[in-house]
BANU-604842 format. One line per 2 residues: number of its first residue (from 1); their letters; for each residue z, y, x of C-alpha. Coordinates in nm, 2 decimals, m for minus. Layout:
N
NUM = a = Z:Y:X; ...
***
This chain:
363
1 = xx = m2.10:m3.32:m2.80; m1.89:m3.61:m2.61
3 = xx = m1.51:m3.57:m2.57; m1.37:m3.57:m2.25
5 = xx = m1.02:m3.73:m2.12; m0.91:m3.86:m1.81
7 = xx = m0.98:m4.19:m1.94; m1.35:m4.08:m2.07
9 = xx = m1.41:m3.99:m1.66; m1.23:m4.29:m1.54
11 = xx = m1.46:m4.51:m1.77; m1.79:m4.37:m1.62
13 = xx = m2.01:m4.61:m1.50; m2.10:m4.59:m1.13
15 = xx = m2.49:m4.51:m1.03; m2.64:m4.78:m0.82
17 = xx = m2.74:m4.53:m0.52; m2.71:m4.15:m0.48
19 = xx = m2.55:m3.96:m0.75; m2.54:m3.90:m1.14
21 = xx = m2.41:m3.61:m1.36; m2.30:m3.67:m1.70
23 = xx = m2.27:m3.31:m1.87; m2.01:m3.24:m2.10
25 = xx = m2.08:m2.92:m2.24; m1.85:m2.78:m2.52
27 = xx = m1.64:m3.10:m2.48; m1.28:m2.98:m2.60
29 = xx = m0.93:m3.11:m2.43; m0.60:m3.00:m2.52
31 = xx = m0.70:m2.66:m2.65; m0.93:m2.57:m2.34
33 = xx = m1.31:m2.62:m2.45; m1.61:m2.72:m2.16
35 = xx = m1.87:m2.42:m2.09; m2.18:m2.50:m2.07
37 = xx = m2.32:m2.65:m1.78; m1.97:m2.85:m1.72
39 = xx = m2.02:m3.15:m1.61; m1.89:m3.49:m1.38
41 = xx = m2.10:m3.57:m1.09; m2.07:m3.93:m0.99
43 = xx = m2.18:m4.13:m0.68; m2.27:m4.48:m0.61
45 = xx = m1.91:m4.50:m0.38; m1.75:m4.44:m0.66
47 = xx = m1.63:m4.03:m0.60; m1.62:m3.85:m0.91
49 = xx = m1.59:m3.42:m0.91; m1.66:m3.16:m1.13
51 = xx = m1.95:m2.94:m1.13; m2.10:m2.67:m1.30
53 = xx = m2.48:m2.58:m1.36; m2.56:m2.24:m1.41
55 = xx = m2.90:m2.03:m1.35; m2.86:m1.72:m1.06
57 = xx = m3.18:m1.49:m1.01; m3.39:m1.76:m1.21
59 = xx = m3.28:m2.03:m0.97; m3.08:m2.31:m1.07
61 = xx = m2.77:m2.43:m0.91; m2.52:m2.71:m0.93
63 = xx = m2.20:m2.57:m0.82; m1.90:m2.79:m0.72
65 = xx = m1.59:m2.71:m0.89; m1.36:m2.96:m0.69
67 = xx = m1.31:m3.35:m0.72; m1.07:m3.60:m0.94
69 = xx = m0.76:m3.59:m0.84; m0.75:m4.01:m0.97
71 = xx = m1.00:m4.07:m0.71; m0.88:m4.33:m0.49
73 = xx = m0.97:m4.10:m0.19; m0.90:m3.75:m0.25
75 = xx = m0.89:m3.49:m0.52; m0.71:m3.19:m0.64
77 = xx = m0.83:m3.14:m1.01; m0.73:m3.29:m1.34
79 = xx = m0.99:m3.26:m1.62; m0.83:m2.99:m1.80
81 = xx = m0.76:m2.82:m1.48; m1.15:m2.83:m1.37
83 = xx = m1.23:m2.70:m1.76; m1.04:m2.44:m1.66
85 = xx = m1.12:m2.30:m1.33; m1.53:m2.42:m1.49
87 = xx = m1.47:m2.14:m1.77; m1.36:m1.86:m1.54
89 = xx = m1.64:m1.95:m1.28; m1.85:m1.92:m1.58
91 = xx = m1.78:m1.61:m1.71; m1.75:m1.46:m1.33
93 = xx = m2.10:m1.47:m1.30; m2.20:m1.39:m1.66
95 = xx = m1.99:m1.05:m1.59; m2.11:m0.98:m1.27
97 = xx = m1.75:m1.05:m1.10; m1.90:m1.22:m0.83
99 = xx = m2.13:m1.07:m0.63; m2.30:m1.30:m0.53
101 = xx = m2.33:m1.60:m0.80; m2.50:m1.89:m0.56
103 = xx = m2.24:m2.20:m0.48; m2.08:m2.12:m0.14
105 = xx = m2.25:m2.39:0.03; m2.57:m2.28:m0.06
107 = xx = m2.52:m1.90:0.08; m2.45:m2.00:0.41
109 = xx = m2.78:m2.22:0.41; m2.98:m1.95:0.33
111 = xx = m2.80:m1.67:0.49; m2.67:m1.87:0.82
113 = xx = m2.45:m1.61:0.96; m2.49:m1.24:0.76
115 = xx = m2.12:m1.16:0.69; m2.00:m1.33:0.28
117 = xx = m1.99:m0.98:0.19; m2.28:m0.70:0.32
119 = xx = m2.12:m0.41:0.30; m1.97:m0.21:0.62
121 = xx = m1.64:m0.39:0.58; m1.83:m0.72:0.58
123 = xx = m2.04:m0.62:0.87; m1.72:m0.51:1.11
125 = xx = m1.48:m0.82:1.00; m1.83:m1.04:1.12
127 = xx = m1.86:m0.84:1.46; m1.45:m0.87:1.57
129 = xx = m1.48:m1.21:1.48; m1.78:m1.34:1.60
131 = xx = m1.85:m1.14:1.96; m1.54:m0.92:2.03
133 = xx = m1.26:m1.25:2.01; m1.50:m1.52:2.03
135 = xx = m1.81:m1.41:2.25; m1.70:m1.16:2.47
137 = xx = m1.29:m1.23:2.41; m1.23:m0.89:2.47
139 = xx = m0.84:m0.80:2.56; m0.90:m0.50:2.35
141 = xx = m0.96:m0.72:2.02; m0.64:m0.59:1.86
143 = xx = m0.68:m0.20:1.97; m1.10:m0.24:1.84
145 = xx = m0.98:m0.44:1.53; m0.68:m0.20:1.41
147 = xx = m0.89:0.16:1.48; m1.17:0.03:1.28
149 = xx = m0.93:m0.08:1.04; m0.76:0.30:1.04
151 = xx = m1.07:0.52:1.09; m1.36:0.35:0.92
153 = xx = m1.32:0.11:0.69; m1.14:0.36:0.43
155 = xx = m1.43:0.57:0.48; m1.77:0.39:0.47
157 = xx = m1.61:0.06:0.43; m1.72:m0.05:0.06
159 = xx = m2.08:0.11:0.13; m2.37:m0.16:0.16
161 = xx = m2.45:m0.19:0.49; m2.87:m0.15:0.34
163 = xx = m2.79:0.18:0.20; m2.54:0.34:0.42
165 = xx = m2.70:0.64:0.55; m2.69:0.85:0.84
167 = xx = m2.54:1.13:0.68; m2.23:0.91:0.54
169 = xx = m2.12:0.82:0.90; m2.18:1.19:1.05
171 = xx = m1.94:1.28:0.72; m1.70:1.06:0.83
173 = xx = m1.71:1.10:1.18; m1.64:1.51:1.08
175 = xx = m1.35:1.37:0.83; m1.20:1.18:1.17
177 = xx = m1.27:1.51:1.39; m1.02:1.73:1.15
179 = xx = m0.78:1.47:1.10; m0.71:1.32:1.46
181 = xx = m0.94:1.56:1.71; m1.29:1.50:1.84
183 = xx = m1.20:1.20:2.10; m1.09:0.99:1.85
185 = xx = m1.39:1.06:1.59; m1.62:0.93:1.90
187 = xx = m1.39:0.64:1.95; m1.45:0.49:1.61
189 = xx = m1.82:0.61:1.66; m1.85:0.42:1.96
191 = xx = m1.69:0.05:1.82; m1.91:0.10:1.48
193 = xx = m2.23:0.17:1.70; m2.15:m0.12:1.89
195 = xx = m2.07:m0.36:1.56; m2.41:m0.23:1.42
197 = xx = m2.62:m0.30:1.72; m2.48:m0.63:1.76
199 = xx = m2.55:m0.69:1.44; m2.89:m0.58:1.40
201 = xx = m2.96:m0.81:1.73; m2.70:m1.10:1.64
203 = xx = m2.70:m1.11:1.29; m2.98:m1.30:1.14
205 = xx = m3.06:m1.02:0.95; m3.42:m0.86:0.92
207 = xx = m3.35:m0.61:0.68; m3.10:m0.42:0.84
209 = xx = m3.10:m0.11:1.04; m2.84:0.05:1.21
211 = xx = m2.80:0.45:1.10; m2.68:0.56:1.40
213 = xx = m2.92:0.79:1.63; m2.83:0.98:1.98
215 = xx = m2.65:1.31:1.91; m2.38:1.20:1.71
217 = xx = m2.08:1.23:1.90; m1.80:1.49:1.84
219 = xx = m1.78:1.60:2.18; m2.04:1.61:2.53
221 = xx = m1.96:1.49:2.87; m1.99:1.88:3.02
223 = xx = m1.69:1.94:2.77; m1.49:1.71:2.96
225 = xx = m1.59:1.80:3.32; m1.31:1.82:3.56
227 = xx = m1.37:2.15:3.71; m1.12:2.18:3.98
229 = xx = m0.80:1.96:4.14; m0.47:2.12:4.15
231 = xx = m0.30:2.21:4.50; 0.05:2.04:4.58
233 = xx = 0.24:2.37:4.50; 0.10:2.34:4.14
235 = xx = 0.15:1.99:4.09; 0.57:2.09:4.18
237 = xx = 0.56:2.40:3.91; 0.45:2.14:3.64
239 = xx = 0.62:1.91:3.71; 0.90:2.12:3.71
241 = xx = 0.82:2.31:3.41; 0.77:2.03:3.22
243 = xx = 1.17:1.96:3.19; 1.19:2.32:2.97
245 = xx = 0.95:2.14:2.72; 1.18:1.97:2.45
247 = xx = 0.92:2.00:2.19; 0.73:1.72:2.10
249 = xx = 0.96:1.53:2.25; 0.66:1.31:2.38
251 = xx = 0.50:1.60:2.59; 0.62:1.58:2.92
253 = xx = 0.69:1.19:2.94; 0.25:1.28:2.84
255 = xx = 0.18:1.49:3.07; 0.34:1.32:3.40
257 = xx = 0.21:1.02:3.31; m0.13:1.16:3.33
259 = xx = m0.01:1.28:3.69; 0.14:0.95:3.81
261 = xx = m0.19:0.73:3.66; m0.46:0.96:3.72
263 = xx = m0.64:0.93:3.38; m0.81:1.13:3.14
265 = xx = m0.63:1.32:2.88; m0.75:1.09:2.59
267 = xx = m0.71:0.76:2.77; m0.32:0.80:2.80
269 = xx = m0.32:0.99:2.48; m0.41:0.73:2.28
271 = xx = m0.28:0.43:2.47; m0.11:0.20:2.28
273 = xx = 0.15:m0.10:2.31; m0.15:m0.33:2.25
275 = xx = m0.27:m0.24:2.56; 0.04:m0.29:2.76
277 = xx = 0.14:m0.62:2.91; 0.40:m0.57:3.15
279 = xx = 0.32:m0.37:3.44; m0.06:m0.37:3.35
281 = xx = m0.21:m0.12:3.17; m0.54:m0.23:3.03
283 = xx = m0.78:0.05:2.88; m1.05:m0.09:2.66
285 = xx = m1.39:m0.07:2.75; m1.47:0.12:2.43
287 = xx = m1.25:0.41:2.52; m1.36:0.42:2.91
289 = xx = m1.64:0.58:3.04; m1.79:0.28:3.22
291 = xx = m1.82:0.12:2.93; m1.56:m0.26:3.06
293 = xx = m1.20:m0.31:3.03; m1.03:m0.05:3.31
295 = xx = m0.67:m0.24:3.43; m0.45:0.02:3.59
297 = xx = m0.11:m0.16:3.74; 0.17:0.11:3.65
299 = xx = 0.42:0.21:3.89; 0.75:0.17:3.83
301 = xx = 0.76:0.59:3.77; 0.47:0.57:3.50
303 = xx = 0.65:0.25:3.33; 0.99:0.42:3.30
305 = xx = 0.82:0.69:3.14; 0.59:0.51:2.89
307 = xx = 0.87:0.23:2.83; 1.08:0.54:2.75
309 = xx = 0.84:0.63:2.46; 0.86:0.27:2.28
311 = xx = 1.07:0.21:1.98; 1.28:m0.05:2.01
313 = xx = 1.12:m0.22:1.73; 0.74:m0.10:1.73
315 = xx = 0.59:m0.07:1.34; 0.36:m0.34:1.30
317 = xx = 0.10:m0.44:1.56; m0.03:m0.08:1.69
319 = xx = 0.19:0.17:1.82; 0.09:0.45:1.98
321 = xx = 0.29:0.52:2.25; 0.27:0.95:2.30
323 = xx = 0.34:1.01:1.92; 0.54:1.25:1.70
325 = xx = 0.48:1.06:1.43; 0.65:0.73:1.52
327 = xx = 0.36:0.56:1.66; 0.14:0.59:1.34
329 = xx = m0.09:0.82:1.55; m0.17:0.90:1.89
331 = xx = m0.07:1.25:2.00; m0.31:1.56:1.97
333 = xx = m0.18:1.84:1.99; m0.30:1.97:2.34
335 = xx = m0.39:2.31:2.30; m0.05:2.40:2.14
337 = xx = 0.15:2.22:2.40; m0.05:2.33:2.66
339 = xx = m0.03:2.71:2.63; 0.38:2.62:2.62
341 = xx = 0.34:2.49:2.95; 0.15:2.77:3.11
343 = xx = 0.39:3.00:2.98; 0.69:2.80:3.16
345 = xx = 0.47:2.68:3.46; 0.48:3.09:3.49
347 = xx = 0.78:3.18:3.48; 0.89:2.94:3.69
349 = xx = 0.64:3.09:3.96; 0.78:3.43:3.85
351 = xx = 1.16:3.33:3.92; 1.04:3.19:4.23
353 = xx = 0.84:3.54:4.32; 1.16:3.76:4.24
355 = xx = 1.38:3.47:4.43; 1.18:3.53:4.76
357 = xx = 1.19:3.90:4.72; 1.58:3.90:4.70
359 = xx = 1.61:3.74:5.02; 1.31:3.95:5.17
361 = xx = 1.54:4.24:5.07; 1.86:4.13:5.22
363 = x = 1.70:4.00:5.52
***
């Protein structure tokens, strides 16, 4: 067994091309002893830095731990320092810590681009980064980024992207449905179809296969037909009506900006300050039915009223605008509200019958 010493390294003689190692297994300093495998790889130029040789799979590898911090160049580690982080790397890999126990450098020869870790988390952090802010630059990175972030990763986010299965995403997808409505359980099933397909195109990856089949969505288009437009005089009773409504307190602001914008129930329920940037309201392709970005400049009407919704100091980065619960989540509750507005769009019409019949009568 050598000893080892800052002076032992310094003393080691300089190969006359490439590189040597001179293995110091078991070596002991200060307390802290060498595994095995430790060792000081050395070039002709004179850079000394620490390595490690351990076995992965039956292959052998020669892992890099960091260089001398006395080289006259760089370096970050002293000898006792290398032991160290050596021992942990060491016993890492032994225990299975690491999932993956070939050197960094050596992983992204093989794998080339297939996210560091394959599991669904892995896959989705590799698809935002990669094609929706660096490909395609989407302006609806943020919104994409954060609902995968709230709706699937806590769900299928740890499974292995080999051995998710189809009946794990229509489980979550139900999970979504219960908790924040149909719309928003296709929502995340559209961005994760999207990440999967780009990945199983994109992702130098053979062996995987994206789970997700026709069918799966929460909801069908019929379901969200518009059947008929509403005449001027009904437009004036809801719009009227809506100032009885004091509960949710988000409602009517809702509602009339549905009026004043022309969208979709979901599209302005779930807008978000992310999506906002000034006057321009831009709804991401994912949540639009032609499938791009949709930029809708608000009036000065539908920005008083969505401004009016907007904490003064929005939690974190996504804030839901139509919320009772601060912004945390976009509002849902449509079938309650809207039978409280049928109720007061009718008595409003029935005031207005019994008005007219007065001044029939005294005519």
């Amino acid at each position: 067994m050598h000893s080892i010493s800052e002076k032992a390294v310094a003393r080691l003689p300089l190969p006359t091309t490439g590189n040597k190692v001179h293995f110091f297994s078991g070596a002991i300093l200060q307390g802290k002893k060498a595994p095995a495998g430790f060792g000081v790889r050395v070039t002709s130029a004179g850079t000394k830095s620490f390595v490690l040789f351990h076995r992965a799979d039956g292959r052998k590898h020669l892992e890099t731990l960091g260089r001398w911090d006395e080289n006259a160049h760089s370096g970050t580690l002293t000898v006792r320092d290398a032991i160290i982080k050596g021992d942990k790397l060491a016993k890492d890999i032994k225990l299975g810590r690491r999932k993956d126990a070939r050197p960094e450098r050596t992983r992204r020869a093989e794998d080339g681009d297939k996210p560091d870790v394959l599991d669904v988390c892995g896959l989705l952090d590799h698809f935002v980064e990669r094609y929706v802010k660096k490909d395609a630059k989407l302006r609806s990175a943020g919104m994409i980024e954060q609902q995968l972030k709230r709706l699937v990763k806590p769900r299928i986010g740890k499974v292995s992207i080999y051995e998710l299965r189809r009946s794990q995403v229509s489980a979550m997808l139900n999970e979504i449905a219960d908790e924040h409505g149909p719309r928003m359980a296709d929502l995340a099933l559209a961005y994760t179809r999207k990440a999967f397909n780009w990945y199983e195109v994109n992702g130098a990856d053979d062996d995987f296969r994206s789970p997700i089949v026709r069918g799966m969505a929460r909801t069908k288009p019929k379901d969200r037909e518009r059947r008929r437009i509403l005449a001027d005089d009904e437009i004036r009773d809801m719009w009227a009506a809506l100032d009885t409504i004091r509960d949710p307190a988000c409602f009517s602001a809702y509602v009339r900006t549905l009026l004043l914008t022309a969208t979709r129930r979901n599209e302005a329920a779930d807008m978000s300050t992310i999506e906002l940037d000034g006057h321009v309201w831009t709804i991401p392709a994912a949540r639009y039915k032609t499938g791009t970005d949709h930029v809708i400049a608000l009036s000065p009407a539908a920005r008083k009223l969505v401004e009016g919704q907007i904490p003064a100091k929005p939690r974190k980065n996504l804030q839901f605008v139509f919320s009772t619960t601060h912004g945390e989540k976009p509002f849902a509750g449509f079938s309650k509200c809207k039978a409280a507005l049928d109720d007061a769009i009718a008595d409003i019409r029935e005031e207005g019958r019994t008005s007219a019949d007065g001044r029939l009568g005294t005519a």
